[in-house]
N, CA, C, O and CB atoms as a CASP TS submission, in Angstrom:
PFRMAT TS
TARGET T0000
AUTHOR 0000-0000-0000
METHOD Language model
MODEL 1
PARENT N/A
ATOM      1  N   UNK     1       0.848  -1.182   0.000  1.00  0.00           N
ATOM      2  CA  UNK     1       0.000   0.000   0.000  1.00  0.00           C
ATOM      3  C   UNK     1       0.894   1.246   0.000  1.00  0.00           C
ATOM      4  O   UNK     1       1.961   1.346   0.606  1.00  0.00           O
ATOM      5  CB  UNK     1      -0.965  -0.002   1.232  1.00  0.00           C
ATOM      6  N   UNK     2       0.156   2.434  -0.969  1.00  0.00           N
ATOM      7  CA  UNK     2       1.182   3.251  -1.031  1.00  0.00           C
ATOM      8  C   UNK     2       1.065   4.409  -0.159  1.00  0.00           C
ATOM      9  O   UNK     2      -0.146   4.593  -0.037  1.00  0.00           O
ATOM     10  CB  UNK     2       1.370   3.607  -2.286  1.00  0.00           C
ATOM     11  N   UNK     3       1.690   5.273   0.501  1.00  0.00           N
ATOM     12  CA  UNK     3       1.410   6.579   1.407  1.00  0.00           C
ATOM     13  C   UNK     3       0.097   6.992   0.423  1.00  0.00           C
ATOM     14  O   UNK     3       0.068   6.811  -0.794  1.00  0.00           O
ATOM     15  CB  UNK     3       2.927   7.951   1.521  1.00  0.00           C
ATOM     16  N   UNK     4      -0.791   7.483   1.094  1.00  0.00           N
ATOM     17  CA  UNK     4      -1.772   8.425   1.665  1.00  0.00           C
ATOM     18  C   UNK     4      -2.021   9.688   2.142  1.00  0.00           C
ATOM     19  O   UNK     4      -2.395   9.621   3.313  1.00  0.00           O
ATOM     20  CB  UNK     4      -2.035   8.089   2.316  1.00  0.00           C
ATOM     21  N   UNK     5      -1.952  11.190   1.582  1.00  0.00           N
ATOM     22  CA  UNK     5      -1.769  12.256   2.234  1.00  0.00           C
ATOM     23  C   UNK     5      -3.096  12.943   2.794  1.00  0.00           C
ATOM     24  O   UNK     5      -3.581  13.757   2.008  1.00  0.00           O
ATOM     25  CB  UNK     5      -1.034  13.054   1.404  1.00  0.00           C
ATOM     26  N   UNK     6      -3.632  12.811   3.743  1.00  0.00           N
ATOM     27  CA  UNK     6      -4.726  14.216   3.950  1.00  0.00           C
ATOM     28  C   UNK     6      -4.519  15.418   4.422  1.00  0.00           C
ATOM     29  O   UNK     6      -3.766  15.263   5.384  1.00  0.00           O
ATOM     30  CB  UNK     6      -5.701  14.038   4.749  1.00  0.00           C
ATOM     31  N   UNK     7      -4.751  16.490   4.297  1.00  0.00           N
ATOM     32  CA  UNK     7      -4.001  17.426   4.513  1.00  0.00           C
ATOM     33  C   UNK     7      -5.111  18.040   4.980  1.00  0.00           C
ATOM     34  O   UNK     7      -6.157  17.739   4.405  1.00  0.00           O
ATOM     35  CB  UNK     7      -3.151  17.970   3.510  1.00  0.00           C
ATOM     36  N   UNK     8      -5.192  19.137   6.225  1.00  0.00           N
ATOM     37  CA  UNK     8      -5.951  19.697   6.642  1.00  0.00           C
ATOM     38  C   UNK     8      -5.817  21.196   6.238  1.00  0.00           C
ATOM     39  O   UNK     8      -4.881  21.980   6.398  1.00  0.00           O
ATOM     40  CB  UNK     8      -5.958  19.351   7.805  1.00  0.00           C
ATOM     41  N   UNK     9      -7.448  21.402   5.475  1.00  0.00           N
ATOM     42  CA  UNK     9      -7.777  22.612   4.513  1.00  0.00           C
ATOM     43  C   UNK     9      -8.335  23.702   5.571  1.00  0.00           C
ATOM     44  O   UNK     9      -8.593  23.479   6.754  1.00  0.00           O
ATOM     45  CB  UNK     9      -9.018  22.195   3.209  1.00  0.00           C
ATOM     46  N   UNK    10      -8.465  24.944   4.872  1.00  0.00           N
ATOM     47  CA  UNK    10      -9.372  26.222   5.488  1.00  0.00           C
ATOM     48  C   UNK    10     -10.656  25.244   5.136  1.00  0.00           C
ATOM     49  O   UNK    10     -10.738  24.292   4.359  1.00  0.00           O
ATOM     50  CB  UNK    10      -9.281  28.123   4.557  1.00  0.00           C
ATOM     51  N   UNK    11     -11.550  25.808   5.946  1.00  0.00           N
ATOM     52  CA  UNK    11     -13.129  25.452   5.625  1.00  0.00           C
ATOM     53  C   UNK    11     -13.921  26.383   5.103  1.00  0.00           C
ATOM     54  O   UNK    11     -15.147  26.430   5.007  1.00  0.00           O
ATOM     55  CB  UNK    11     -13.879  25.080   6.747  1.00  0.00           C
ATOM     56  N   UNK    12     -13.156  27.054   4.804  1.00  0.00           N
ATOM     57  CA  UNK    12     -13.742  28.469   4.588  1.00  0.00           C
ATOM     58  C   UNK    12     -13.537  28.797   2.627  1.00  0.00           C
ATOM     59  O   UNK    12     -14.299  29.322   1.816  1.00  0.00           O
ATOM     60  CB  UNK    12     -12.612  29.791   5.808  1.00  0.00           C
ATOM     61  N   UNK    13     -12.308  28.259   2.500  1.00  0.00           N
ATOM     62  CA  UNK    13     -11.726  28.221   1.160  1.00  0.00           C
ATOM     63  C   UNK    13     -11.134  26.667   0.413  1.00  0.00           C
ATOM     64  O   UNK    13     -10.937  26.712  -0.802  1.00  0.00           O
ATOM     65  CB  UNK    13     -10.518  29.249   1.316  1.00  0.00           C
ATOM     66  N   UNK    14     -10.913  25.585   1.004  1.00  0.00           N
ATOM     67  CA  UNK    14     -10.002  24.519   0.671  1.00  0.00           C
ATOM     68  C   UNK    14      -8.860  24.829   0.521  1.00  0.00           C
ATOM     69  O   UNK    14      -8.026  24.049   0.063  1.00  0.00           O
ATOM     70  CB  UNK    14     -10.256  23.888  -0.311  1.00  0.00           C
ATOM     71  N   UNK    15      -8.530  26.373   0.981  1.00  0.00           N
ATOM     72  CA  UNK    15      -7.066  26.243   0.759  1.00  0.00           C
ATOM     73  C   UNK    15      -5.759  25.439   1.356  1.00  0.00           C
ATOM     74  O   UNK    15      -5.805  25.880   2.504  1.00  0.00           O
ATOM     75  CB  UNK    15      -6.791  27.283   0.899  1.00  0.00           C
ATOM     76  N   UNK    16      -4.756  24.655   1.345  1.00  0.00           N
ATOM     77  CA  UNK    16      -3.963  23.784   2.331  1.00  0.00           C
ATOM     78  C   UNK    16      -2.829  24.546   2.863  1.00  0.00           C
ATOM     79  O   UNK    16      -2.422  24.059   3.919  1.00  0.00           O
ATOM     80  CB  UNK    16      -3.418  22.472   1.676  1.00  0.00           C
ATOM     81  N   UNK    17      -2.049  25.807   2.389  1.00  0.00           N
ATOM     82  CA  UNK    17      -1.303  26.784   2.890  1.00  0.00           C
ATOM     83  C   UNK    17      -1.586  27.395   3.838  1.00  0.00           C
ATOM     84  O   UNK    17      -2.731  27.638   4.220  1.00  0.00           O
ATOM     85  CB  UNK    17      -1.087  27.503   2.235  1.00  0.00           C
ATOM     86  N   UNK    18      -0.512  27.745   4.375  1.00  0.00           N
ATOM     87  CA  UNK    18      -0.816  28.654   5.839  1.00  0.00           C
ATOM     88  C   UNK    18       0.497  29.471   6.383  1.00  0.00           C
ATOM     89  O   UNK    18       1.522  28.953   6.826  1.00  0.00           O
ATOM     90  CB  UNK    18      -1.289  27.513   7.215  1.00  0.00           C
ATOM     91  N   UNK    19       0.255  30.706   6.262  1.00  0.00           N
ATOM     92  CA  UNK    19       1.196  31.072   6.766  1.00  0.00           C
ATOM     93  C   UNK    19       1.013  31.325   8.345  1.00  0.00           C
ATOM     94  O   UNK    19      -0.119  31.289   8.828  1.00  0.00           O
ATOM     95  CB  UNK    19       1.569  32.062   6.021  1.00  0.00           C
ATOM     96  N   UNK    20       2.287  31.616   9.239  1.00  0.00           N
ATOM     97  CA  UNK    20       2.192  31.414  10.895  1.00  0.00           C
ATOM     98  C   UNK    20       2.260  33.064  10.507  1.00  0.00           C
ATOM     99  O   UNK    20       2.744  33.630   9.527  1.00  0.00           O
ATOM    100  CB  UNK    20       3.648  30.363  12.130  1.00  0.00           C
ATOM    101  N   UNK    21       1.428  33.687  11.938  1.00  0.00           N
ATOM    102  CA  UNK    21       1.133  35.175  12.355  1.00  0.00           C
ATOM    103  C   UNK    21       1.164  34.945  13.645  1.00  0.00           C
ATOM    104  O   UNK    21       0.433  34.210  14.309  1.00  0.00           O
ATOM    105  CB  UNK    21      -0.225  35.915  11.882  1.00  0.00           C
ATOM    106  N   UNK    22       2.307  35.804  14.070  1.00  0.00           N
ATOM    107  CA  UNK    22       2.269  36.238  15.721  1.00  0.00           C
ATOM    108  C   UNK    22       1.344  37.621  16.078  1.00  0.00           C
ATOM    109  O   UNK    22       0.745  38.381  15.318  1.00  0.00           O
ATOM    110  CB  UNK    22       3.987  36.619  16.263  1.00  0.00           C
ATOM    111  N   UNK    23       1.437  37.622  17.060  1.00  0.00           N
ATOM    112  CA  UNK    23       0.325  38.266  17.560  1.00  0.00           C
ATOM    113  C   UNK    23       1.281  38.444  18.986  1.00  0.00           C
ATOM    114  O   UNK    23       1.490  37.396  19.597  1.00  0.00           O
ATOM    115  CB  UNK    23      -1.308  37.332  17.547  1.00  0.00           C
ATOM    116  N   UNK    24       2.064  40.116  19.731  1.00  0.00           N
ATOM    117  CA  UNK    24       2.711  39.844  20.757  1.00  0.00           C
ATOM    118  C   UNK    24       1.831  41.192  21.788  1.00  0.00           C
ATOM    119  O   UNK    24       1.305  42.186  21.289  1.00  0.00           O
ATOM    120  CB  UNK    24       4.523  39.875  20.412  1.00  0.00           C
ATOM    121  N   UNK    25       1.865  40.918  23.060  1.00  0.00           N
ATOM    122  CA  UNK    25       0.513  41.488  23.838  1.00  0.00           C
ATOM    123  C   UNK    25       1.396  41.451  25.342  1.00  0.00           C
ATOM    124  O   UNK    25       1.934  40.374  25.597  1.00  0.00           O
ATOM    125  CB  UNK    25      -1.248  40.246  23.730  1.00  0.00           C
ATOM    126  N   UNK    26       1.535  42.367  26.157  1.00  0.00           N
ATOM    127  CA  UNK    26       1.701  42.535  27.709  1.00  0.00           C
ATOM    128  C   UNK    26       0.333  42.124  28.194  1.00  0.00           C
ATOM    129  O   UNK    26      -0.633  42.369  27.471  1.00  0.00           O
ATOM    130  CB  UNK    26       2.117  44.136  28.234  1.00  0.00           C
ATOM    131  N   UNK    27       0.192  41.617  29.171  1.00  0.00           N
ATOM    132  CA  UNK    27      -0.789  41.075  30.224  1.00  0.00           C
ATOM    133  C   UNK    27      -0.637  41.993  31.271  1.00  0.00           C
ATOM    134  O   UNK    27       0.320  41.701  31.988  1.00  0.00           O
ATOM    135  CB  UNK    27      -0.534  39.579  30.732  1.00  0.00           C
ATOM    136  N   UNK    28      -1.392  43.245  31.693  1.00  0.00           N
ATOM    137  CA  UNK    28      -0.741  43.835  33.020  1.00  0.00           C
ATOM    138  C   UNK    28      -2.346  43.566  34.203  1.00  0.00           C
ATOM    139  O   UNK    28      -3.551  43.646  33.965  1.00  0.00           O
ATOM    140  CB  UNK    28      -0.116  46.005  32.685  1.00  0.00           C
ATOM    141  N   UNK    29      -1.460  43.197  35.622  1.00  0.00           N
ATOM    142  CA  UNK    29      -2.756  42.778  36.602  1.00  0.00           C
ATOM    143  C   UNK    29      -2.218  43.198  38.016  1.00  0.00           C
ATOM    144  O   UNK    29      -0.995  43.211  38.153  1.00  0.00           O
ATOM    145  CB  UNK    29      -3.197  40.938  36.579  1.00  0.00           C
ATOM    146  N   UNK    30      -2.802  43.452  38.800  1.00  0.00           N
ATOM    147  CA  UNK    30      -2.451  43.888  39.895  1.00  0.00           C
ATOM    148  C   UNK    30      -2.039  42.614  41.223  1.00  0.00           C
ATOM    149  O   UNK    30      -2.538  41.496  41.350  1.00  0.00           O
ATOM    150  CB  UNK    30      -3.624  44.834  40.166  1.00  0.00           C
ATOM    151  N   UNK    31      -1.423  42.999  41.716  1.00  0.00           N
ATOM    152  CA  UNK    31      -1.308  41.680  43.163  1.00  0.00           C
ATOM    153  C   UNK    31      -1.992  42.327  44.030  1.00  0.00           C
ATOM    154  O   UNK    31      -2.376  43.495  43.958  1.00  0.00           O
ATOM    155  CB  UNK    31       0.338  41.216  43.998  1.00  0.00           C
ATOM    156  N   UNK    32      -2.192  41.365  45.088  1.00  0.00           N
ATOM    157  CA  UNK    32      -3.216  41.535  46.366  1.00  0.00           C
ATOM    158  C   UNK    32      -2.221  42.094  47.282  1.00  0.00           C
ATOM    159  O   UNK    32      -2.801  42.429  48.315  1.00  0.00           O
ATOM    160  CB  UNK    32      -4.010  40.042  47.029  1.00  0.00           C
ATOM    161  N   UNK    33      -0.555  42.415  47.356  1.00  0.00           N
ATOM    162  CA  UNK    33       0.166  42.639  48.504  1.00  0.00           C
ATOM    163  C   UNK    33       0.798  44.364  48.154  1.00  0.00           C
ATOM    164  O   UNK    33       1.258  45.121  49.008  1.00  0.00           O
ATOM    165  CB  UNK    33       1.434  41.264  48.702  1.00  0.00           C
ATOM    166  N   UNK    34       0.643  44.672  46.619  1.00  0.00           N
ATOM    167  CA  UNK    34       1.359  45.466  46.206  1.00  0.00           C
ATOM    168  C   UNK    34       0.040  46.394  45.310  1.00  0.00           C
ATOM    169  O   UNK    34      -1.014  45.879  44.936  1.00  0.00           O
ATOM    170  CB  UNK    34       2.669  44.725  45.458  1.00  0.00           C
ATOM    171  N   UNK    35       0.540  48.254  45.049  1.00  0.00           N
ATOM    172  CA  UNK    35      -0.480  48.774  44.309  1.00  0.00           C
ATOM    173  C   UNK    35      -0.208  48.871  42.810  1.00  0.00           C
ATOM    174  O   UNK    35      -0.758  49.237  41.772  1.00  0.00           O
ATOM    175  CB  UNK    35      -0.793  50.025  44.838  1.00  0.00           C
ATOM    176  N   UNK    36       1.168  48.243  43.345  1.00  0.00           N
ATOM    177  CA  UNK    36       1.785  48.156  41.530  1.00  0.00           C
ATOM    178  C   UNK    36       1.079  46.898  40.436  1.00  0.00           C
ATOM    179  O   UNK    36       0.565  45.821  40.738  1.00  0.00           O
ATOM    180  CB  UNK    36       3.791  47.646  41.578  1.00  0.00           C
ATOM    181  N   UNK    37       1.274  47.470  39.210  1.00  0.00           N
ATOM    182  CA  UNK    37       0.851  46.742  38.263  1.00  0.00           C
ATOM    183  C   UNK    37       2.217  45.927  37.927  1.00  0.00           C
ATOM    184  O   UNK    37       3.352  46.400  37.982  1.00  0.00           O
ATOM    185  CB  UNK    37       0.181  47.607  37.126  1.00  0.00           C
ATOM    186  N   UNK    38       1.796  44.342  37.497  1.00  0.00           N
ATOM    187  CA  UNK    38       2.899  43.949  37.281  1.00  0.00           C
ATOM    188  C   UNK    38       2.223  43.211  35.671  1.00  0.00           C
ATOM    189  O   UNK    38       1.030  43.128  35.378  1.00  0.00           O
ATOM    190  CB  UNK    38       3.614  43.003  38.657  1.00  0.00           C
ATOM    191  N   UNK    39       3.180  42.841  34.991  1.00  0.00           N
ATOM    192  CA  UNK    39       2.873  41.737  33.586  1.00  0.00           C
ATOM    193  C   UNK    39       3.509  40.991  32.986  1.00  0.00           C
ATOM    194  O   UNK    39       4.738  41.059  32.980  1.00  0.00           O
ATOM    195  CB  UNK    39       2.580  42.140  32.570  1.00  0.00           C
ATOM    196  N   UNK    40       2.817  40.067  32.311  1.00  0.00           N
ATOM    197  CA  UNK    40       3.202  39.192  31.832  1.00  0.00           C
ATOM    198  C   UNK    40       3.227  38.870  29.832  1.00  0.00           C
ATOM    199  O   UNK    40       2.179  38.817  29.189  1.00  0.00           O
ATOM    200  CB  UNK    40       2.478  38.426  32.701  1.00  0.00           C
ATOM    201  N   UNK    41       4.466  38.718  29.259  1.00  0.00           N
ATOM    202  CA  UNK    41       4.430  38.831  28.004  1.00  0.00           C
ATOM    203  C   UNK    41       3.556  38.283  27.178  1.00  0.00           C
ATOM    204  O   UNK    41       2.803  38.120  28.138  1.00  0.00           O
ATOM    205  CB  UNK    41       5.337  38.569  27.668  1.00  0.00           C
ATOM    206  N   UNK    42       2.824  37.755  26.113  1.00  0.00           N
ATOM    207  CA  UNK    42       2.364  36.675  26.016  1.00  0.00           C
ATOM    208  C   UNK    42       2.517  36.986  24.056  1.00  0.00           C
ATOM    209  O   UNK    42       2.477  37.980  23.330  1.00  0.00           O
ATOM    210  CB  UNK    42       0.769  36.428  27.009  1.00  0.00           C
ATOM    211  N   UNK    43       2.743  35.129  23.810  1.00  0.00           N
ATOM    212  CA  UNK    43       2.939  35.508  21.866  1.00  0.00           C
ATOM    213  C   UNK    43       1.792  34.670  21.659  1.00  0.00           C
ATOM    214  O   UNK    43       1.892  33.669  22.369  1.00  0.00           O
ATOM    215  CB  UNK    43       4.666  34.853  20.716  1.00  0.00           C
ATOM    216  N   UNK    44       0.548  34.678  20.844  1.00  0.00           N
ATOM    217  CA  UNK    44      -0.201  34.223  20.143  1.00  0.00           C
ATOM    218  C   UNK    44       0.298  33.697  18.606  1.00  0.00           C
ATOM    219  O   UNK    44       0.753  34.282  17.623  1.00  0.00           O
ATOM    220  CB  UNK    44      -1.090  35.124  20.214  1.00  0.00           C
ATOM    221  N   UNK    45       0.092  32.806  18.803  1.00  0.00           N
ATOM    222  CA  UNK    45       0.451  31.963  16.947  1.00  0.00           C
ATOM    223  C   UNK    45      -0.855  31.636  16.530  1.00  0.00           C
ATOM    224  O   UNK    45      -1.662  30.882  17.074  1.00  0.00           O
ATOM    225  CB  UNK    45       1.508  30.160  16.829  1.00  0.00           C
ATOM    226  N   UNK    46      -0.969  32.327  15.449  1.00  0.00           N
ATOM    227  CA  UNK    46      -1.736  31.723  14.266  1.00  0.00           C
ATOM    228  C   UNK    46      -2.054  31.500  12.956  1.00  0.00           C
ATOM    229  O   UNK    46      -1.481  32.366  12.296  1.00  0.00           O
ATOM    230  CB  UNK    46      -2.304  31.867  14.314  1.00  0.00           C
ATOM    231  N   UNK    47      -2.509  30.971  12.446  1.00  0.00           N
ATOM    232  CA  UNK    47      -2.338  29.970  11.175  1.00  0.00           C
ATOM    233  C   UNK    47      -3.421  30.958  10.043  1.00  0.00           C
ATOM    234  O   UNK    47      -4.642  30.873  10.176  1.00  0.00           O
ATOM    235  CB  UNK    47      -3.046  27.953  11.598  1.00  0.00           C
ATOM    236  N   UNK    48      -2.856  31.780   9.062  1.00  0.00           N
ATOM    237  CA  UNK    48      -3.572  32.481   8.054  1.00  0.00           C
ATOM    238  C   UNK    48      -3.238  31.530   6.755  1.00  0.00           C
ATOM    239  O   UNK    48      -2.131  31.346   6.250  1.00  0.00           O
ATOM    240  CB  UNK    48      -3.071  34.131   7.924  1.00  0.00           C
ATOM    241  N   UNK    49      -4.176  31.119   6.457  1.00  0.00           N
ATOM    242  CA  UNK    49      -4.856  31.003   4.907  1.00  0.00           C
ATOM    243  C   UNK    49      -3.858  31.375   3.930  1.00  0.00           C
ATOM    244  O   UNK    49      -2.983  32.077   4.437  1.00  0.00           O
ATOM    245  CB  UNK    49      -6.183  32.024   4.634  1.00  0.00           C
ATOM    246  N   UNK    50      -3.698  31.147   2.723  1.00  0.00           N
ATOM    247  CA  UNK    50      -2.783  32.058   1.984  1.00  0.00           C
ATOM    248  C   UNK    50      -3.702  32.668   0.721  1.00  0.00           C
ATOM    249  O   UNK    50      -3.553  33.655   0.001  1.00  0.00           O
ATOM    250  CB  UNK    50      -1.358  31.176   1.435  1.00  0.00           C
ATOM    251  N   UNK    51      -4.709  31.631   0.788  1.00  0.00           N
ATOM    252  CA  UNK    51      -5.346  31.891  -0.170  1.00  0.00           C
ATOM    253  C   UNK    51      -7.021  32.615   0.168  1.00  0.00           C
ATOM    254  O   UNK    51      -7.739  33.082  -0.716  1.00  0.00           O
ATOM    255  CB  UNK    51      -5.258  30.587  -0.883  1.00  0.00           C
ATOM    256  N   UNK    52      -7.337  32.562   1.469  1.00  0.00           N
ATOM    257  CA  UNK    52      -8.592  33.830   2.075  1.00  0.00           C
ATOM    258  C   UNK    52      -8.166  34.557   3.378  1.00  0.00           C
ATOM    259  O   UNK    52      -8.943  35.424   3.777  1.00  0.00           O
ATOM    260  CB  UNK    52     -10.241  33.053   2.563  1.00  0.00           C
ATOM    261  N   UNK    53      -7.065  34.330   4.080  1.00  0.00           N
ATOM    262  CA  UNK    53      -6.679  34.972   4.776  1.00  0.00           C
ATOM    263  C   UNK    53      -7.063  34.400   6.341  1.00  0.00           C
ATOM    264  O   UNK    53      -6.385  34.789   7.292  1.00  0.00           O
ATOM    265  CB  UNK    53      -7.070  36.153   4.310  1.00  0.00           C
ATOM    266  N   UNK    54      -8.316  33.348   6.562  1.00  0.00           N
ATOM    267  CA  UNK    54      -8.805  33.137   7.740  1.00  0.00           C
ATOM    268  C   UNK    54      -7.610  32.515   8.008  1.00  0.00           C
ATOM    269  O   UNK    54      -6.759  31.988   7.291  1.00  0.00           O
ATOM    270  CB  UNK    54     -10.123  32.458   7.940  1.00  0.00           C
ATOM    271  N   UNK    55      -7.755  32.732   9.499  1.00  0.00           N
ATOM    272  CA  UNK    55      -6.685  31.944  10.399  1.00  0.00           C
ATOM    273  C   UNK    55      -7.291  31.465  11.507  1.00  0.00           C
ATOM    274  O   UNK    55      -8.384  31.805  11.960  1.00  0.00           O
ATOM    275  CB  UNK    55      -5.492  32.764  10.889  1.00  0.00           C
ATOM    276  N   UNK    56      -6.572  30.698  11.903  1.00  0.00           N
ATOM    277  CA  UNK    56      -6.702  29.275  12.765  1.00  0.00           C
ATOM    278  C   UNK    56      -6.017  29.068  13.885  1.00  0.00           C
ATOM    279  O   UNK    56      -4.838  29.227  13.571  1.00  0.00           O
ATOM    280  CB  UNK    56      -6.322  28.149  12.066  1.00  0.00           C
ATOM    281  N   UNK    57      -6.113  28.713  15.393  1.00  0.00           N
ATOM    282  CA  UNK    57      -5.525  28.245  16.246  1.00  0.00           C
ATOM    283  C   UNK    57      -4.715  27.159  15.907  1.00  0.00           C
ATOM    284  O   UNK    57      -4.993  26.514  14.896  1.00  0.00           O
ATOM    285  CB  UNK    57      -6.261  28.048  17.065  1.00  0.00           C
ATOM    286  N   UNK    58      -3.587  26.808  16.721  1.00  0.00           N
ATOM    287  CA  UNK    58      -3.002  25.369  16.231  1.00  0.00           C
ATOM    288  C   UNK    58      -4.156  24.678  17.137  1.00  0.00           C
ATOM    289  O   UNK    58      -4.605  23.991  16.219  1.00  0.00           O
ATOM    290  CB  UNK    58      -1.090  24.905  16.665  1.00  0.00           C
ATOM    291  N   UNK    59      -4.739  24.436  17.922  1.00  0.00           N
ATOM    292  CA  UNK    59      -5.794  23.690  18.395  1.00  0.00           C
ATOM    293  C   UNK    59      -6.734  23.435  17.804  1.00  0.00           C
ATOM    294  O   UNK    59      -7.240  22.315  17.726  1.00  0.00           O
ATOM    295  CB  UNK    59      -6.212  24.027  19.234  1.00  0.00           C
ATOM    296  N   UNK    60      -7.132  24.461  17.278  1.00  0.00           N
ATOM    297  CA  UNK    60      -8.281  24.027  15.292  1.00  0.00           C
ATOM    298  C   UNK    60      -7.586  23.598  14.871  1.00  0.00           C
ATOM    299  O   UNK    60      -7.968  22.442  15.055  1.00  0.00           O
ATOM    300  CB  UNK    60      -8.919  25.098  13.928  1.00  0.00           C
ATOM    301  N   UNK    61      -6.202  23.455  14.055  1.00  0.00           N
ATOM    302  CA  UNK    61      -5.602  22.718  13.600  1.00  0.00           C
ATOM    303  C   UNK    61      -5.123  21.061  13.783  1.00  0.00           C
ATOM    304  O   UNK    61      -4.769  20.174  13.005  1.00  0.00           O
ATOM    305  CB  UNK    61      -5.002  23.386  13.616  1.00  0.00           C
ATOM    306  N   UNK    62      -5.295  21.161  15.055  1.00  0.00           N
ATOM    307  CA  UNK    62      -4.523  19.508  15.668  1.00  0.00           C
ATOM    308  C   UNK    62      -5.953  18.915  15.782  1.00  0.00           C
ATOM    309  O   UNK    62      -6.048  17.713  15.531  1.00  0.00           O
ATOM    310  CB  UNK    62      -3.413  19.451  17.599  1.00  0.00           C
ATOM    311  N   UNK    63      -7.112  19.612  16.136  1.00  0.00           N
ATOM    312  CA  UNK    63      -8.932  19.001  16.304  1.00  0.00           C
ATOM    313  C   UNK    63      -8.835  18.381  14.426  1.00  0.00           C
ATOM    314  O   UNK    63      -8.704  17.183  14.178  1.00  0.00           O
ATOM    315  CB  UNK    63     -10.749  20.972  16.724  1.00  0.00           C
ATOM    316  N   UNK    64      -8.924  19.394  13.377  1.00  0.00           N
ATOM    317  CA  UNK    64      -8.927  18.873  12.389  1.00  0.00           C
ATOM    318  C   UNK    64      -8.228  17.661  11.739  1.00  0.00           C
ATOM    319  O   UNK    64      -8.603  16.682  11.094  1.00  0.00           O
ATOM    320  CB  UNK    64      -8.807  19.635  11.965  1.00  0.00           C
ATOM    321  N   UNK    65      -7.030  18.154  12.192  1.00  0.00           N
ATOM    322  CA  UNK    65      -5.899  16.660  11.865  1.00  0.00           C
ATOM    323  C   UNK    65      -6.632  15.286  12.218  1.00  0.00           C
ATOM    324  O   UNK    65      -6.861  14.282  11.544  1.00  0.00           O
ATOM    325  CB  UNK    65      -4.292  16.648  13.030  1.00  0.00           C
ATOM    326  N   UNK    66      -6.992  15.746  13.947  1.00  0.00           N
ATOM    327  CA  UNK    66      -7.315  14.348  14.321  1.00  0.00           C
ATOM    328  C   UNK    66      -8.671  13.836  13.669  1.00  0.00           C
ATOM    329  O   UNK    66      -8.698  12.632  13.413  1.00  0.00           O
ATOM    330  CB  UNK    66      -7.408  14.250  15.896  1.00  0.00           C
ATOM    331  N   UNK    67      -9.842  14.614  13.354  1.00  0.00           N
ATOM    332  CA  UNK    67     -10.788  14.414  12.350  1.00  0.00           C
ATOM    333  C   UNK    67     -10.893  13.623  11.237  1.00  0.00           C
ATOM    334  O   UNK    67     -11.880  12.959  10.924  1.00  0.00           O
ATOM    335  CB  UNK    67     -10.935  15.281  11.958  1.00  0.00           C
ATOM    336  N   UNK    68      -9.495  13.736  10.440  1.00  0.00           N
ATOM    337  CA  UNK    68      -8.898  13.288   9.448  1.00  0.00           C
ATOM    338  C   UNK    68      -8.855  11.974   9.767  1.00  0.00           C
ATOM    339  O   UNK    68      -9.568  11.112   9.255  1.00  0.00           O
ATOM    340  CB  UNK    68      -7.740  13.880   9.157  1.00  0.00           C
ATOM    341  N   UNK    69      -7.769  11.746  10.874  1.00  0.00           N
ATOM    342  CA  UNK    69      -7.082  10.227  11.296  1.00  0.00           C
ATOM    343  C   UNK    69      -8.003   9.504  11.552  1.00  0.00           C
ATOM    344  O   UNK    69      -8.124   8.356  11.124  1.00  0.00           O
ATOM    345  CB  UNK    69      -6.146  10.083  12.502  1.00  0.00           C
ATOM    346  N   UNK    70      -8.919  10.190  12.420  1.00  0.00           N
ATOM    347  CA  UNK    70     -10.437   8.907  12.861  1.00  0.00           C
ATOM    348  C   UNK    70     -11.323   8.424  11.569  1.00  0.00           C
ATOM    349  O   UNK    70     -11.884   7.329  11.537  1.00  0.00           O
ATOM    350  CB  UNK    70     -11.911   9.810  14.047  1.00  0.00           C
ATOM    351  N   UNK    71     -11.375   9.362  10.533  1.00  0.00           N
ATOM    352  CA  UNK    71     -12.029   9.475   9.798  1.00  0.00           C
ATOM    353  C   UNK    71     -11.300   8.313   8.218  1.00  0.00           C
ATOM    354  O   UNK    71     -11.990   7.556   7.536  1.00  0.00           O
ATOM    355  CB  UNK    71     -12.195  11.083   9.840  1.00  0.00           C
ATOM    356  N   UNK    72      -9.720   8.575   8.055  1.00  0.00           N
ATOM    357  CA  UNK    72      -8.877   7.116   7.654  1.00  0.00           C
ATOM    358  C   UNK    72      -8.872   5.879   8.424  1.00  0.00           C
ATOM    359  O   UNK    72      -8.929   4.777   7.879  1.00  0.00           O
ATOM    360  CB  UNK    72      -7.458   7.336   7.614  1.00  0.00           C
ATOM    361  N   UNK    73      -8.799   6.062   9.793  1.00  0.00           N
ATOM    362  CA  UNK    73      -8.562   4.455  10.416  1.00  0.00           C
ATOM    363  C   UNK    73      -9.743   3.780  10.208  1.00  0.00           C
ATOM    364  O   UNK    73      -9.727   2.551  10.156  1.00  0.00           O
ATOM    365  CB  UNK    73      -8.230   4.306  12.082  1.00  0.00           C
ATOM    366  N   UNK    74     -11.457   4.825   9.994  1.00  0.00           N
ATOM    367  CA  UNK    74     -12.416   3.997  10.187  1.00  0.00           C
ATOM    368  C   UNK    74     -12.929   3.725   9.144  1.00  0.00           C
ATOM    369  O   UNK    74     -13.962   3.060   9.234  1.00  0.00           O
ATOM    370  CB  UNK    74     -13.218   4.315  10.955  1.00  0.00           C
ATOM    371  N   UNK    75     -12.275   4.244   7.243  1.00  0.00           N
ATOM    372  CA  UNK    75     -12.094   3.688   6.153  1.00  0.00           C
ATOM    373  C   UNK    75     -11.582   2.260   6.080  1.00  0.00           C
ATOM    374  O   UNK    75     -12.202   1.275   5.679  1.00  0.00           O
ATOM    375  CB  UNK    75     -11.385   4.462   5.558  1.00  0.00           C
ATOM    376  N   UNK    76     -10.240   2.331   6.577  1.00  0.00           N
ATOM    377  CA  UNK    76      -9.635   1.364   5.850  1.00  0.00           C
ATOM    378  C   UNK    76     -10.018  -0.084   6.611  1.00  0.00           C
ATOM    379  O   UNK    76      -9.596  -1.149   6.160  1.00  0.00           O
ATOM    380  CB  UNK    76      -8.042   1.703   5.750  1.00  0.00           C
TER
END
């Protein structure tokens, strides 16, 4: 049997490209001992389309994958 590719598409377009988009954001919150604000960095990754632009969590991404796999093992 020969390899098999499924590739997980936009749903929005079928497109299979994706480019990665950061997204970088301070978190600022106060403590209960102090009146100062303190924060925390945080980077968001996500997955744009190349061909409509929607983008995607990698967690939409890894849900879809696995969609795929359940969806081959219970083909073959």
């Amino acid at each position: 049997m020969g390899d098999i590719l499924d590739y997980f598409v936009c749903d929005a377009c079928a497109g299979k490209d994706f480019n990665l988009v950061y997204n970088f954001c301070l978190r600022f919150h106060g403590v209960n001992f102090s009146d100062d604000l303190i924060y925390d960095k945080a980077v968001d990754e996500r997955f744009q389309c190349t061909k409509c632009e929607k983008t995607f969590s990698r967690e939409e991404i890894e849900s879809g994958l696995t969609r795929l796999r359940k969806a081959r093992i219970k083909r073959d």
